[in-house]
C-alpha positions as CSV (number, residue, x, y, z in Angstrom):
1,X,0.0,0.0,0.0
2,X,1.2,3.4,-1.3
3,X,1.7,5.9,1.7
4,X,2.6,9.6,2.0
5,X,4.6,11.8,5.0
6,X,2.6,14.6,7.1
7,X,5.5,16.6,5.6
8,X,4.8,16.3,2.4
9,X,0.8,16.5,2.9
10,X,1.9,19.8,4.5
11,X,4.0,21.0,1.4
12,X,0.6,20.0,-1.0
13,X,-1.7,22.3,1.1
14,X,0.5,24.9,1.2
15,X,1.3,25.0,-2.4
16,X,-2.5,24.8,-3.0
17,X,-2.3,21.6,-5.1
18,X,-5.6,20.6,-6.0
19,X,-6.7,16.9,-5.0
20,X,-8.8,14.5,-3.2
21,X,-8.2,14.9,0.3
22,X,-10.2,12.1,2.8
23,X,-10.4,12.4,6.5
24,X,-12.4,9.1,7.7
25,X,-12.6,9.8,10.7
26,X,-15.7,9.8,12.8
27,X,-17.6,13.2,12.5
28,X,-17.3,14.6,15.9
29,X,-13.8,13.5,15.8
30,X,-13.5,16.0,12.4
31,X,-15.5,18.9,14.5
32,X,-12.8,18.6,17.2
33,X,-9.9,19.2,15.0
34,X,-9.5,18.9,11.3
35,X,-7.0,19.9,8.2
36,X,-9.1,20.8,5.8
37,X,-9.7,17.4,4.3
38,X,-13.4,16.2,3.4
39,X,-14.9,14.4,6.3
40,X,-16.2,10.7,4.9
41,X,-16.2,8.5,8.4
42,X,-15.4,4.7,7.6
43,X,-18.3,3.4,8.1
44,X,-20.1,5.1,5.6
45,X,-17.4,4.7,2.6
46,X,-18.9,1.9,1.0
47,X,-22.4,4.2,0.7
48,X,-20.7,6.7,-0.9
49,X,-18.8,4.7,-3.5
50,X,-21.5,6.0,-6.3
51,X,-20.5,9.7,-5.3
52,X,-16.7,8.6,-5.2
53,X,-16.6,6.6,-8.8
54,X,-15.6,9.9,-11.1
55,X,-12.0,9.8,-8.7
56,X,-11.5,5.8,-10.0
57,X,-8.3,7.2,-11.7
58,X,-7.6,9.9,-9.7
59,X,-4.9,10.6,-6.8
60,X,-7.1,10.1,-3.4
61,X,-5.0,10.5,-0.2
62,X,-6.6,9.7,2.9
63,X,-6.3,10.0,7.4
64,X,-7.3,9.9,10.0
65,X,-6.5,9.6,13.9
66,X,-3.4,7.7,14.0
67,X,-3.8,5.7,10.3
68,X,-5.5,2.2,11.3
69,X,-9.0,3.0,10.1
70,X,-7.3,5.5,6.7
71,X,-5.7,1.9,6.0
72,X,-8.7,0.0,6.2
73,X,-10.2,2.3,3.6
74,X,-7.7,2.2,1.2
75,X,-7.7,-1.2,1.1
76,X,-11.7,-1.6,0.6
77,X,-11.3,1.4,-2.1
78,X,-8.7,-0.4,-3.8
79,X,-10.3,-3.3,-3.5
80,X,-13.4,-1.6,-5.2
81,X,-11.3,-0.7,-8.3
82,X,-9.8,2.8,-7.0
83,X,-6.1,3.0,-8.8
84,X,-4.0,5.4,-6.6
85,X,-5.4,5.5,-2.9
86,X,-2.7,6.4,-0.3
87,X,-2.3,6.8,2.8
88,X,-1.0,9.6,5.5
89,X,1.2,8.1,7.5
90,X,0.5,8.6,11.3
91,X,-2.9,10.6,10.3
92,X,-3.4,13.4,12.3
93,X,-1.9,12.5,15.3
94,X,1.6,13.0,13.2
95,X,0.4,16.1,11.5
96,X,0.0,18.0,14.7
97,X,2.9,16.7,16.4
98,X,5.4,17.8,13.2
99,X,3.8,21.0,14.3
100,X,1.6,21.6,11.6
């Protein structure tokens, strides 16, 4: 599974690079604290699999928490045909204690 560093998450949003940007985390979790990413809790990924099939070929990096439940979505979105899914390694948890 393809993964990606806080730091260069950080470096993306700052340069204003334009892609899809998961955060499946639960939604009071997002309320409490998020980056800026759209807020699509696990649980409900496979329901929005219709709403998610235009980004089949596209670049889709995903977190959450710590990056247990961001790896169990990128395998199911793989496994549902989704080419380039990666993961942010250490999810949030990582982001905010680089300082970010």
């Amino acid at each position: 599974m393809e993964n990606i560093t806080v730091q260069e998450v950080k470096d993306r949003l700052d340069n204003g690079e334009d892609f899809c940007f998961i955060d499946v985390r639960e939604v009071w979790e997002y309320e409490e604290d998020n980056i800026g990413a759209q807020n699509i809790p696990l649980a409900e990924i496979p329901n929005k699999i219709p709403d998610l099939a235009e980004l089949k070929e596209a670049e889709i990096v995903i977190h959450c928490k710590s990056g247990k439940r961001a790896s169990q979505a990128q395998m199911y979105l793989r496994q549902q045909g989704f080419g380039k899914v990666i993961n942010m390694t250490g999810g949030i948890d990582a982001f905010r204690a680089a300082g970010f």
